[in-house]
C-alpha positions as CSV (number, residue, x, y, z in Angstrom):
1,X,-40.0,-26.8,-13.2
2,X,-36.7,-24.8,-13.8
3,X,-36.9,-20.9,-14.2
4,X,-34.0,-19.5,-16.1
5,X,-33.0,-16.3,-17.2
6,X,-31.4,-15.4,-20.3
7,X,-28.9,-12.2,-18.8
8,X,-27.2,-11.9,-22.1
9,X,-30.4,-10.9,-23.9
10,X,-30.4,-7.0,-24.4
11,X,-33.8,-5.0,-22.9
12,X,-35.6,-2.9,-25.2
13,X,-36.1,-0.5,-22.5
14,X,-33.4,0.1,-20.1
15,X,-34.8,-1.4,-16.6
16,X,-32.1,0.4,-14.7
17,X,-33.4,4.1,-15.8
18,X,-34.9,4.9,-13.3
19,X,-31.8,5.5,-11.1
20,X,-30.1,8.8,-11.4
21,X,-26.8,9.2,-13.3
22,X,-24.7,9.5,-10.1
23,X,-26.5,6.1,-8.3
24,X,-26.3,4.4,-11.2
25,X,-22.4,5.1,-11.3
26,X,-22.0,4.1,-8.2
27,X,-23.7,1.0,-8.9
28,X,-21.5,0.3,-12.0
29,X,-18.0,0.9,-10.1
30,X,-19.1,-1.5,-7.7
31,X,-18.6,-5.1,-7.2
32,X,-22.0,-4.8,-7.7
33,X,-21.6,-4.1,-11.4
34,X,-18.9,-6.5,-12.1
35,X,-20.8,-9.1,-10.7
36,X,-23.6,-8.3,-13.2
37,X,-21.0,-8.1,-16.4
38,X,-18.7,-10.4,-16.1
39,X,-19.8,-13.1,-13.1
40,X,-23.6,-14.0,-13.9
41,X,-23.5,-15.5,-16.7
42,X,-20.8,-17.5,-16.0
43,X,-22.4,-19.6,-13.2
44,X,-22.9,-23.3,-13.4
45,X,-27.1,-22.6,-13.7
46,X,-26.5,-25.6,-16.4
47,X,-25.5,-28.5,-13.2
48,X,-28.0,-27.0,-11.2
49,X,-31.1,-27.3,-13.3
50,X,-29.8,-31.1,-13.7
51,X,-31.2,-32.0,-11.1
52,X,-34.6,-30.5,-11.5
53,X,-37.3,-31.6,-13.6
54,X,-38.2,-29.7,-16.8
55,X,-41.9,-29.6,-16.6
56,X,-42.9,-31.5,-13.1
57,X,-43.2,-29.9,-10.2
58,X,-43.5,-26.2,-9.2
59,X,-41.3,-23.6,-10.4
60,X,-37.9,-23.4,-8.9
61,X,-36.3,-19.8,-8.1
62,X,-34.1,-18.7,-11.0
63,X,-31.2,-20.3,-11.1
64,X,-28.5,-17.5,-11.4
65,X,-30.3,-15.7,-8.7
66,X,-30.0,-19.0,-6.6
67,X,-26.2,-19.2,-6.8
68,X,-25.6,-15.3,-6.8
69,X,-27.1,-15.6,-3.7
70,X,-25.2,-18.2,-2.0
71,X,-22.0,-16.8,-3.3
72,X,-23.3,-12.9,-1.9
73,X,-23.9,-14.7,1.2
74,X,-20.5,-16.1,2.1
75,X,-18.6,-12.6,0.4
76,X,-20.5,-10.6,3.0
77,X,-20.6,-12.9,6.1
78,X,-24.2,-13.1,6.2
79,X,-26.7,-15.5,8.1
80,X,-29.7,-17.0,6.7
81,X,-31.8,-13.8,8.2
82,X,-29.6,-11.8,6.8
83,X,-29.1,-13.1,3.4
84,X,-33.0,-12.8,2.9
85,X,-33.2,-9.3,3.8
86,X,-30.4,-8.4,1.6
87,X,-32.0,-9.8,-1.1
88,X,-35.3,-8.5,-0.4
89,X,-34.3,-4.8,-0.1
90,X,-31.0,-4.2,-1.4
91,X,-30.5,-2.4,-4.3
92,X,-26.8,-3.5,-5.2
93,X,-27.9,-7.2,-4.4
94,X,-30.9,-6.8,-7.2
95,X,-28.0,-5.1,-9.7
96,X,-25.7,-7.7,-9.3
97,X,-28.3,-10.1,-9.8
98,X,-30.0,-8.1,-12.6
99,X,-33.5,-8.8,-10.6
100,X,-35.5,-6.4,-12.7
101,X,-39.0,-7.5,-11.5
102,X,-40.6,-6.5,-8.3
103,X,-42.0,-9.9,-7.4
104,X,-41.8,-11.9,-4.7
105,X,-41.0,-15.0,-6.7
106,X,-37.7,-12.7,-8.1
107,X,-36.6,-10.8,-5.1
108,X,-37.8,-13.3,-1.7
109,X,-36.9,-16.6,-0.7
110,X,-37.0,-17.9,2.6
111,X,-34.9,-19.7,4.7
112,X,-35.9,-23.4,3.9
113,X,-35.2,-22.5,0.1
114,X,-32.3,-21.0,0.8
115,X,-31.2,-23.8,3.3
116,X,-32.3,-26.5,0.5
117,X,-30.4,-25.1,-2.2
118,X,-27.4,-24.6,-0.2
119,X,-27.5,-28.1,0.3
120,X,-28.3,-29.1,-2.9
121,X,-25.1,-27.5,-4.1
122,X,-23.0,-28.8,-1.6
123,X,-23.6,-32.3,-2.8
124,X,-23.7,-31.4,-6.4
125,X,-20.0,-29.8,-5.0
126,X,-21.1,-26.8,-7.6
127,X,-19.1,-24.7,-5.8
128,X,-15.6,-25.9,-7.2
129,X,-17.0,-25.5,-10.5
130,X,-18.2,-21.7,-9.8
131,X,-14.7,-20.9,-8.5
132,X,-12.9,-22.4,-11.3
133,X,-15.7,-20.5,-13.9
134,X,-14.9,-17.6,-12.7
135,X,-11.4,-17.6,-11.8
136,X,-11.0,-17.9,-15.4
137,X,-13.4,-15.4,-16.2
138,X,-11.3,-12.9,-14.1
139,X,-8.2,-14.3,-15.6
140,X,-8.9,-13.3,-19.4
141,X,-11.1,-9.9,-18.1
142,X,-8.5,-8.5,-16.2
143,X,-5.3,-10.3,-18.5
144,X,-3.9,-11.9,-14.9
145,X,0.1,-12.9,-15.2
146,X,-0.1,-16.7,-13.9
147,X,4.0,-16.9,-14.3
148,X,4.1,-15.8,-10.4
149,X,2.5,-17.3,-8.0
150,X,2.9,-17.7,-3.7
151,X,1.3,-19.8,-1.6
152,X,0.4,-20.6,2.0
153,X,-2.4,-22.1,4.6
154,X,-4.6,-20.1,7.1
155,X,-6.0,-22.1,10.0
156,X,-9.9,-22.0,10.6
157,X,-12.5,-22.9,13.0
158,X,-15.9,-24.4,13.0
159,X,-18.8,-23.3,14.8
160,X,-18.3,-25.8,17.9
161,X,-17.0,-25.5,21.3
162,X,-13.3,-26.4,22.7
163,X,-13.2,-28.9,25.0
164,X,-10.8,-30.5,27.2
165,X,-10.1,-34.3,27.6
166,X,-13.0,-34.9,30.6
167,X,-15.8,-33.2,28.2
168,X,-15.0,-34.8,25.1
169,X,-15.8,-37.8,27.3
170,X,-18.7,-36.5,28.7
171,X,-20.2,-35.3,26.0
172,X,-20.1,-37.9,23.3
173,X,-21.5,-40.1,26.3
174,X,-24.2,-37.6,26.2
175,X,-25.1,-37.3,22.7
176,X,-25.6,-41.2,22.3
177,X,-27.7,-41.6,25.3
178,X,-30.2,-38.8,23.9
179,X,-30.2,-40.5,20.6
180,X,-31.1,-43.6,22.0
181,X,-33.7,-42.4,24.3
182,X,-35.2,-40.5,20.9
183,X,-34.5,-43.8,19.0
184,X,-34.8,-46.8,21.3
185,X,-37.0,-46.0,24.0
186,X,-37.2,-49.5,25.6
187,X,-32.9,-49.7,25.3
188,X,-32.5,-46.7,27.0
189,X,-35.1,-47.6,29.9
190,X,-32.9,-51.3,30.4
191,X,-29.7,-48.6,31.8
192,X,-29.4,-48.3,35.2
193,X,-31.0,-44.4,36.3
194,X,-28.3,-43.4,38.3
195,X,-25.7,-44.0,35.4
196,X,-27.9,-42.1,32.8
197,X,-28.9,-38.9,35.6
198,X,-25.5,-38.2,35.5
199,X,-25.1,-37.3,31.8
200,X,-28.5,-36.4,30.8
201,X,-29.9,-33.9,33.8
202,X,-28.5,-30.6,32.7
203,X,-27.4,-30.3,36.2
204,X,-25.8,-33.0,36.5
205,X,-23.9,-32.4,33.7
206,X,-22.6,-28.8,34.5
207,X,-20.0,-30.8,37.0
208,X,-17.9,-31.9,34.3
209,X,-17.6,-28.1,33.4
210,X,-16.4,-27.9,37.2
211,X,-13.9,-30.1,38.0
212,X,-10.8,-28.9,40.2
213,X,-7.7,-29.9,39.1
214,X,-6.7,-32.1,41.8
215,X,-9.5,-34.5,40.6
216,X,-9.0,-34.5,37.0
217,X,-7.3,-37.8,37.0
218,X,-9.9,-39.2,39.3
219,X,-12.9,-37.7,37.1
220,X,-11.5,-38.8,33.7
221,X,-10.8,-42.2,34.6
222,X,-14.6,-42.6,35.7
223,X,-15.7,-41.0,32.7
224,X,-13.5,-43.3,30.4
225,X,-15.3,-46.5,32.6
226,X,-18.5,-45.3,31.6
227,X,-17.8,-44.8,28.2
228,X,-16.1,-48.5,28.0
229,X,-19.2,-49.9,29.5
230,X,-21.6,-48.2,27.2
231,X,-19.5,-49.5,24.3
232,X,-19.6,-53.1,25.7
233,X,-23.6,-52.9,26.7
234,X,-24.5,-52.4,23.4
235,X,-21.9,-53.6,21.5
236,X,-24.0,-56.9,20.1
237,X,-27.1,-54.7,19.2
238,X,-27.3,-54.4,15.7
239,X,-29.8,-51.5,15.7
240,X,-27.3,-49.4,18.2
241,X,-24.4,-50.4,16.1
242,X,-25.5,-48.4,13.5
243,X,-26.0,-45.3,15.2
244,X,-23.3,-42.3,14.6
245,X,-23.4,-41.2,18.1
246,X,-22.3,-44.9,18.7
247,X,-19.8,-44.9,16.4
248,X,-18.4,-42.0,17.7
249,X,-18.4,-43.4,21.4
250,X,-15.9,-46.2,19.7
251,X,-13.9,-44.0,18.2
252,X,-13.1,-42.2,20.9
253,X,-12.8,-45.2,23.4
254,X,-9.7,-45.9,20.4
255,X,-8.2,-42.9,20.3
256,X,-8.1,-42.2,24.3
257,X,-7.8,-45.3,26.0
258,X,-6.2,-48.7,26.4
259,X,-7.9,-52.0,26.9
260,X,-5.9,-54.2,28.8
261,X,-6.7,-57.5,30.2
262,X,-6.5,-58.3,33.9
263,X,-7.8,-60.5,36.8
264,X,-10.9,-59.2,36.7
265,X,-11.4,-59.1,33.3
266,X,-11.2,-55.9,30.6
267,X,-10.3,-52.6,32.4
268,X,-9.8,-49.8,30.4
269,X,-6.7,-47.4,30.9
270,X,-6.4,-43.4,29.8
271,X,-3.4,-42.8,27.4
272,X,-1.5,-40.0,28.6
273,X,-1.7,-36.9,26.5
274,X,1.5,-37.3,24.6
275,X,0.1,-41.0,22.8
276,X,-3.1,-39.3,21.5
277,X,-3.2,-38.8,17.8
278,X,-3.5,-34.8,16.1
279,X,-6.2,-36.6,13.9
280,X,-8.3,-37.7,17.4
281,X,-11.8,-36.2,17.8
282,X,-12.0,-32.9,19.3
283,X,-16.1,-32.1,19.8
284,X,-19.0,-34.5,18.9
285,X,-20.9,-31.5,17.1
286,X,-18.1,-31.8,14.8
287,X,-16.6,-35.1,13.7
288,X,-14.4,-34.6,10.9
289,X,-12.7,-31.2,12.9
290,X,-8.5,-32.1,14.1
291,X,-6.0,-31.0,16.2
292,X,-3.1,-28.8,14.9
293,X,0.1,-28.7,17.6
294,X,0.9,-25.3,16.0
295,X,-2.4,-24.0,15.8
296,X,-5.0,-25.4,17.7
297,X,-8.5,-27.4,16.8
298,X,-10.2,-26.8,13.5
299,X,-9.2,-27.0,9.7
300,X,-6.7,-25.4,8.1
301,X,-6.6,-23.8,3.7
302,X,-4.7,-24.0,1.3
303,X,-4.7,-20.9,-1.1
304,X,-2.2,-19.9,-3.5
305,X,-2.6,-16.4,-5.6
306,X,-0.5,-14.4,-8.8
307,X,1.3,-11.9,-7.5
308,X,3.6,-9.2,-9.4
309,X,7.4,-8.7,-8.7
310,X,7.1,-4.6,-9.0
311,X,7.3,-1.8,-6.6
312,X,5.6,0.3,-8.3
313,X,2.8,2.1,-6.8
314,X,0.5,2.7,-10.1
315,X,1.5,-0.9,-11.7
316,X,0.5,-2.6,-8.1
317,X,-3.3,-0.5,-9.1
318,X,-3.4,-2.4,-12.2
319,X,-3.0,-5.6,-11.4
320,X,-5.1,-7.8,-10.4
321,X,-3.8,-10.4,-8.0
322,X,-6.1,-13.5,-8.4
323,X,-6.5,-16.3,-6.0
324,X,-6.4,-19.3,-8.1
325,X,-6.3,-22.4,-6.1
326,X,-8.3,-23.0,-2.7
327,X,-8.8,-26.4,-0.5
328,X,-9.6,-27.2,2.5
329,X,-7.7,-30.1,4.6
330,X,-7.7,-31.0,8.0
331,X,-5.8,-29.2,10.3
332,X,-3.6,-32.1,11.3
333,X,-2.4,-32.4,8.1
334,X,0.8,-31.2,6.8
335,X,1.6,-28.1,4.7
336,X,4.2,-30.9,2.6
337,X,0.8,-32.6,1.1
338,X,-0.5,-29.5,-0.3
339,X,1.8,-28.4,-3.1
340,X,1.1,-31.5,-5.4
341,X,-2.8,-30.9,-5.5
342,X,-2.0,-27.0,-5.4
343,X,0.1,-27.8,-8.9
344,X,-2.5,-29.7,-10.1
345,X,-5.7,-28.3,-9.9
346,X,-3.7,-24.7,-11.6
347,X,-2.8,-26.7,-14.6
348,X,-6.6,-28.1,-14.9
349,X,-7.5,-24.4,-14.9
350,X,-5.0,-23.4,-17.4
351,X,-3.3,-21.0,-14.6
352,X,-0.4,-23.2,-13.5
353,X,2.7,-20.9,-12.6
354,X,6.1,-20.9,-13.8
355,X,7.8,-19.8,-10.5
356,X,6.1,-20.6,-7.5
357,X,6.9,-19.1,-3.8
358,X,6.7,-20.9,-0.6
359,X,7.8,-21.4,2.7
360,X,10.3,-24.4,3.9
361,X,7.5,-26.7,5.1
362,X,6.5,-26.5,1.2
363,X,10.0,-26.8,0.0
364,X,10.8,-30.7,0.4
365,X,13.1,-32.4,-2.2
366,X,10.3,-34.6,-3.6
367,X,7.9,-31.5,-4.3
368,X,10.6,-29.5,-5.7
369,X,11.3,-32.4,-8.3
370,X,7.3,-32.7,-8.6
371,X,6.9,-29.1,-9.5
372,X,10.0,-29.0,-11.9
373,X,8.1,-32.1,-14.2
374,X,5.2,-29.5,-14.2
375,X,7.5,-26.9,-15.5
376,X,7.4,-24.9,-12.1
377,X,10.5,-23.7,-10.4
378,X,9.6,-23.8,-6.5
379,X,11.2,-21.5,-4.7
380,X,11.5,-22.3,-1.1
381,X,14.1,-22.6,2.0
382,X,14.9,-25.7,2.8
383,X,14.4,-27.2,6.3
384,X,16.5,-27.5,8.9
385,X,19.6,-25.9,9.5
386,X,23.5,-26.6,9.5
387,X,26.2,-25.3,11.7
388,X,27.9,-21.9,10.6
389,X,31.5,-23.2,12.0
390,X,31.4,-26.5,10.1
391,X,32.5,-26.7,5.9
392,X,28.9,-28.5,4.6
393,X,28.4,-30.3,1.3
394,X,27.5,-26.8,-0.4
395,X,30.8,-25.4,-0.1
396,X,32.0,-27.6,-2.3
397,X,32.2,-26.8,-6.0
398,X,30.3,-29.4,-8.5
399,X,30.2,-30.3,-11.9
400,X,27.3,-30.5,-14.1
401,X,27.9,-34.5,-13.7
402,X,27.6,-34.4,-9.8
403,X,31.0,-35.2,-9.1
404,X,33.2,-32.6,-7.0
405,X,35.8,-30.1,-8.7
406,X,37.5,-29.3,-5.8
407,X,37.1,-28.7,-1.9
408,X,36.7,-25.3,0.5
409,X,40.3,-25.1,0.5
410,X,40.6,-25.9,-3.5
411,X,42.0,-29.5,-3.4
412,X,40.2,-31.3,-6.5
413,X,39.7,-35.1,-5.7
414,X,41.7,-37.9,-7.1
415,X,39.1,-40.5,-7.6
416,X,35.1,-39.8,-8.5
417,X,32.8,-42.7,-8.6
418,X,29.2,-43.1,-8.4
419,X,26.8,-45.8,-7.9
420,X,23.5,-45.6,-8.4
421,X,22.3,-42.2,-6.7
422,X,25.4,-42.5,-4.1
423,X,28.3,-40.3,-4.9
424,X,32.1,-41.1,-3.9
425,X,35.0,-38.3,-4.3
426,X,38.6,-40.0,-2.5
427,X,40.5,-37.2,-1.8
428,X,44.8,-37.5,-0.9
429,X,45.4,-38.6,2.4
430,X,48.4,-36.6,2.9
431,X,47.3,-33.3,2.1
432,X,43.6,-33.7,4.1
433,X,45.8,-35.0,6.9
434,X,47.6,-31.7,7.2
435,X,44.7,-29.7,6.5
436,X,43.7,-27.4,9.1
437,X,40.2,-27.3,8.9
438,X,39.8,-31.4,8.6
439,X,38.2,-31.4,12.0
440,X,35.1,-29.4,10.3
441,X,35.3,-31.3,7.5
442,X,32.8,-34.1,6.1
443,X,35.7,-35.4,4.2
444,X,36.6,-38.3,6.7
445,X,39.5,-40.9,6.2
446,X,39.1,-44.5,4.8
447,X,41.5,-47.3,3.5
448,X,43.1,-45.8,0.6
449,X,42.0,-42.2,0.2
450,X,39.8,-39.4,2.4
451,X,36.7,-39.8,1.5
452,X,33.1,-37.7,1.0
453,X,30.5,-39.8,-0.1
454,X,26.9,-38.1,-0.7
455,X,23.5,-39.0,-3.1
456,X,21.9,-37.2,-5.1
457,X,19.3,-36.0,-2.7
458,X,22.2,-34.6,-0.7
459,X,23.6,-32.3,-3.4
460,X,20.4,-31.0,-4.2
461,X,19.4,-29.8,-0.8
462,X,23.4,-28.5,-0.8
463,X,23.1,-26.6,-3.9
464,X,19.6,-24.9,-2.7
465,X,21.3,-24.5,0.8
466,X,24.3,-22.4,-1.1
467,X,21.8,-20.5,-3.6
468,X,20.0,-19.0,-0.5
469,X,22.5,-17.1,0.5
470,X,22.9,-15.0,-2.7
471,X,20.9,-11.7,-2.9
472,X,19.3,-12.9,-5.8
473,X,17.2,-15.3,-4.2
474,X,16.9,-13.5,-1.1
475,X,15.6,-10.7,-3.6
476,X,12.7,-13.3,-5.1
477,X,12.3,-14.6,-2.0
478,X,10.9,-11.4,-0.5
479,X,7.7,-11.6,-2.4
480,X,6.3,-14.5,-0.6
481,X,5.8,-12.2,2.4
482,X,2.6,-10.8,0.2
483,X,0.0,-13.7,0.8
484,X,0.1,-12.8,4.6
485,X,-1.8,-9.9,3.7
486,X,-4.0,-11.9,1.9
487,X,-4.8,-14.1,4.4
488,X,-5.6,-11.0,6.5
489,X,-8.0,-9.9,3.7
490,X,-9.5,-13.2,3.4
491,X,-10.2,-13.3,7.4
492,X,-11.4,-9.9,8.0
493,X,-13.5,-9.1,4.9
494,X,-15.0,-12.9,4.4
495,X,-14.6,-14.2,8.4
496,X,-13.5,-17.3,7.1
497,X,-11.9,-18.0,10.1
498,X,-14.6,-18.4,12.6
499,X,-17.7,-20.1,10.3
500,X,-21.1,-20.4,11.8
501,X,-20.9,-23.4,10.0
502,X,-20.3,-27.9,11.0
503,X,-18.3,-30.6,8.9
504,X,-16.2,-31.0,6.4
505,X,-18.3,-30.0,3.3
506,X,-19.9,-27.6,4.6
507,X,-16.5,-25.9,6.1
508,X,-15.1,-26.9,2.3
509,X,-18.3,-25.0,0.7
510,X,-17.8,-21.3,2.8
511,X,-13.6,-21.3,2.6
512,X,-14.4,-21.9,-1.3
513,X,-16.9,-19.0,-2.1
514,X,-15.7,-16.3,0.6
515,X,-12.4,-17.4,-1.8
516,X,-14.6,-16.2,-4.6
517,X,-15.6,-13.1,-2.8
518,X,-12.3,-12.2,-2.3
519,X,-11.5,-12.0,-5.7
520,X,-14.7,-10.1,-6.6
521,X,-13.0,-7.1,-4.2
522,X,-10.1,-7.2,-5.5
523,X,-11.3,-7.0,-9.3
524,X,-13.8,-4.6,-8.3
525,X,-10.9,-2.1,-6.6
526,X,-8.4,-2.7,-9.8
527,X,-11.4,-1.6,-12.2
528,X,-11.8,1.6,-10.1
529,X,-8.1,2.3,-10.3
530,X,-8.0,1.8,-14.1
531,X,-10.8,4.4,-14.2
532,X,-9.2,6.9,-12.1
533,X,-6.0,6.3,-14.5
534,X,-8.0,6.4,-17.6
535,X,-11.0,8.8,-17.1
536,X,-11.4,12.3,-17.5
537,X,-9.6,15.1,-15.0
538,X,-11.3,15.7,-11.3
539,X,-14.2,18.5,-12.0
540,X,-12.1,21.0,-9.3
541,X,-9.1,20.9,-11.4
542,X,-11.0,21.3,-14.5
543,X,-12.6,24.2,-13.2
544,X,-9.7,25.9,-12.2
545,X,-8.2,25.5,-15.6
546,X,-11.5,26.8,-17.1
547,X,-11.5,29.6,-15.0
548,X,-8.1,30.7,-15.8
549,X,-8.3,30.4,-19.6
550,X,-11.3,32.4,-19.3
551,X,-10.0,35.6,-17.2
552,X,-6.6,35.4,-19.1
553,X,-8.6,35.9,-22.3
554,X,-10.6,38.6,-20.8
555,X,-7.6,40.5,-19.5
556,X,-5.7,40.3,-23.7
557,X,-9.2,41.9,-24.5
558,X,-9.2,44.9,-22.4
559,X,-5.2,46.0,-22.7
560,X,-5.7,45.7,-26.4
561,X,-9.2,47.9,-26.1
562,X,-6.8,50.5,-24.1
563,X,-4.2,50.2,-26.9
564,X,-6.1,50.4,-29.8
565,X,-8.2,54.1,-28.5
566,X,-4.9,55.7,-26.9
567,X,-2.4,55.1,-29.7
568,X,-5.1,54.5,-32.4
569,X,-3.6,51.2,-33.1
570,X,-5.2,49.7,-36.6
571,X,-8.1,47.0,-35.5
572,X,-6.3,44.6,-37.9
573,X,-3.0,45.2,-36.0
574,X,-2.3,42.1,-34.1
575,X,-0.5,42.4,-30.5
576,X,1.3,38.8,-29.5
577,X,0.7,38.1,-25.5
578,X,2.9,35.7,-23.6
């Protein structure tokens, strides 16, 4: 049965009344209270009670409490235990959710309901429909300028263990032969003792933990024999085929090693570290986790956020800058990928920017000419770098046709042809010939004339190359700079960095709703700054107003007392004070 609350129905009584004017202010300056105005009711309950049956079955928990809490969860950096608690006993956690009953069907669930929903909703993926309801909802609350927007990636870890070439070995070896003692009793027993002691006995196993470096080579390449003849023991049994831990033994006998055929038949051979793959497994516990040669083993995010181009201090209190695109890729993956899903998934939401900041990896050719069909203007270095002695293809001066007006040294071409996307400018033989910077030059001698030949591509990257050494785009540039800080925020107030969590979806679930959190602080601290702008004067500076209006009027009634008895002043006479 689905239990739904209708939290846009006024109460006839106020249930909150009980709380004394100052608590209850607190509570409404909160994020706390702007979860409860302008966040419930915009949750998905609709997907969720989808799956549910209308009248069958017993009561679920309501539904916006449900999601409130899985979202609370991941803004705070709760566990299970935690989370619980939180929602047993905390006060801002039962305003935000508007839990006005005492119950323990309204303000307890325990952990299996809490674990089953959270499941529940990361296969429904009802998270990347809460962000986007209310990323919007900020949007129009708050009147976000989408125009301006920067983005960049944070690297992440899940909750598993690093391990090093030998353990990765050992440990898958491990994993299967538990499974298939708990699975296939009568498999397992057929395996020769002495091979299994050595990865199942917990003290057995500590060695591989131990190994001195001098027999590295000599432990992983036993390790690695193993592993081959596990794979090839079982490699007809249908029943063990099917097994992940299996599967994972393969993958890693492909991504480490080399079969090679010799007189004694298949002998397997490590690859040295240089041939593995970034995209190779790195733990067991974690399949879908990759390797990063900047960054380590994990995941990595994409997030991109409005910004506003202003320096000052009050305007920067007023504005909300609103993290509208998150994802979650795998940390072998390249920041050049992101930018066209990034582009994307803003215009679904209606929040696609007009200028768009981001650093050189972002800033290839094909995504800048992606982003300018989608009306965006990238703004981005280009990679690589050129040589400050030699004359490059932006020194040159273009025409809005492509071809060249003239060179470095103001020599206009004699011939311009193109074909196709390849430019040709033939410059006079005689006067590049005596030209004294012609051994720097890319203008290099053919049959009839000098010649710089170029495509389109080329100019392109040469325009950008000559823009980025203007102020002005030095001057937009700077902005980009701001979405460090965000990652910061995003770390330390969320922990999205280290997650107690496994797996891709589950990794995709947290980064998405701590995203959501994020925002929630940062509306939360723009709403108090509009009430500090906008409210009435601090009570100490009223008071000291008050007081001296009131001992200024006292003292023009005493002097004119004094005046009016000593020089019997008329009491209709009045005397003007300045």
């Amino acid at each position: 049965m689905i239990k739904i609350k209708n939290h846009k129905q006024m109460e006839f009584f106020d249930p909150w009344d009980f709380l004394s004017p100052k608590r209850r202010q607190l509570l409404d300056n909160s994020w706390a209270g702007l979860f409860q105005k302008e966040i419930l009711c915009e949750l998905p309950v609709s997907k969720l009670a989808s799956i549910f049956h209308e009248t069958f079955g017993r009561p679920t928990k309501e539904l916006h409490t449900v999601l409130g809490v899985l979202i609370l969860q991941q803004t705070h950096d709760l566990t299970d235990e935690e989370t619980v608690n939180q929602l047993a006993f905390n006060i801002q956690w039962h305003y935000a959710l508007n839990i006005t009953e005492e119950s323990d069907s309204a303000k307890y669930m325990c952990p299996k309901t809490l674990w089953s929903m959270r499941n529940t909703v990361i296969e429904g993926e009802l998270y990347d429909i809460s962000f986007e309801a209310i990323t919007e909802k900020l949007s129009r609350v708050f009147n976000v300028d989408t125009d301006k927007q920067r983005i960049d990636s944070v690297h992440i870890k899940s909750n598993m263990k690093r391990l090093g070439r030998i353990n990765i070995f050992a440990t898958t070896i491990r994993k299967f032969l538990t499974n298939l003692k708990r699975n296939y009793k009568d498999l397992y027993d057929n395996i020769d003792e002495e091979l299994t002691s050595k990865y199942i006995s917990d003290k057995a196993f500590q060695c591989f933990s131990m190994v001195k470096p001098s027999e590295s080579t000599k432990t992983l390449n036993s390790v690695s024999a193993d592993l081959f003849d596990f794979c090839e023991m079982f490699k007809t049994s249908p029943q063990v085929k099917q097994m992940t831990s299996f599967k994972l033994m393969k993958r890693v006998l492909n991504e480490q090693c080399n079969i090679v055929e010799s007189e004694k038949g298949k002998e397997v051979e490590v690859k040295k570290p240089k041939e593995i793959l970034s995209s190779s497994l790195q733990n067991p516990s974690d399949p879908d986790a990759t390797f990063s040669g900047h960054k380590g083993q994990g995941y990595q995010v994409q997030v991109m956020e409005t910004y506003t181009d202003t320096e000052d201090k009050d305007e920067k209190k007023k504005t909300l800058n609103l993290i509208t695109h998150v994802e979650v890729e795998k940390a072998c993956q390249s920041d050049a990928h992101a930018l066209k899903p990034a582009v994307t998934s803003a215009q679904k939401k209606g929040l696609c920017p007009k200028e768009l900041l981001a650093d050189s990896l972002y800033g290839g050719d094909d995504n800048v000419l992606y982003a300018k069909s989608k009306g965006v203007e990238l703004i981005s270095p280009t990679m690589g770098s050129i040589k400050s002695e030699e004359i490059n293809l932006g020194d040159f001066e273009f025409s809005s046709s492509g071809h060249v007006n003239m060179c470095p040294q103001q020599i206009k071409p004699l011939v311009n042809t193109k074909k196709k996307t390849r430019y040709s400018q033939g410059f006079s033989p005689e006067v590049c010939s005596q030209c004294p910077a012609v051994a720097n030059c890319p203008v290099k001698p053919g049959k009839k004339y000098f010649y710089l030949r170029y495509t389109e591509k080329e100019m392109r990257i040469a325009k950008r190359r000559a823009e980025e050494k203007t102020p002005e785009f030095k001057d937009r540039y700077r902005w980009r700079s701001g979405v460090e800080a965000t990652m910061s925020e995003y770390s330390t107030r969320t922990g999205v960095k280290k997650l107690r969590v496994r797996g891709f979806k589950m990794v995709r679930f947290c980064a998405i709703l701590k995203a959501i959190g994020v925002n929630i602080y940062r509306a939360t601290a723009v709403r108090k700054a509009e009430s500090r702008l906008n409210g009435p004067p601090g009570s100490l500076i009223f008071l000291i107003l008050y007081l001296v209006l009131i001992f200024k009027e006292q003292i023009k009634n005493k002097y004119k007392a004094i005046l009016q008895k000593c020089y019997q002043i008329p009491i209709n006479y009045k005397i003007v004070y300045s």
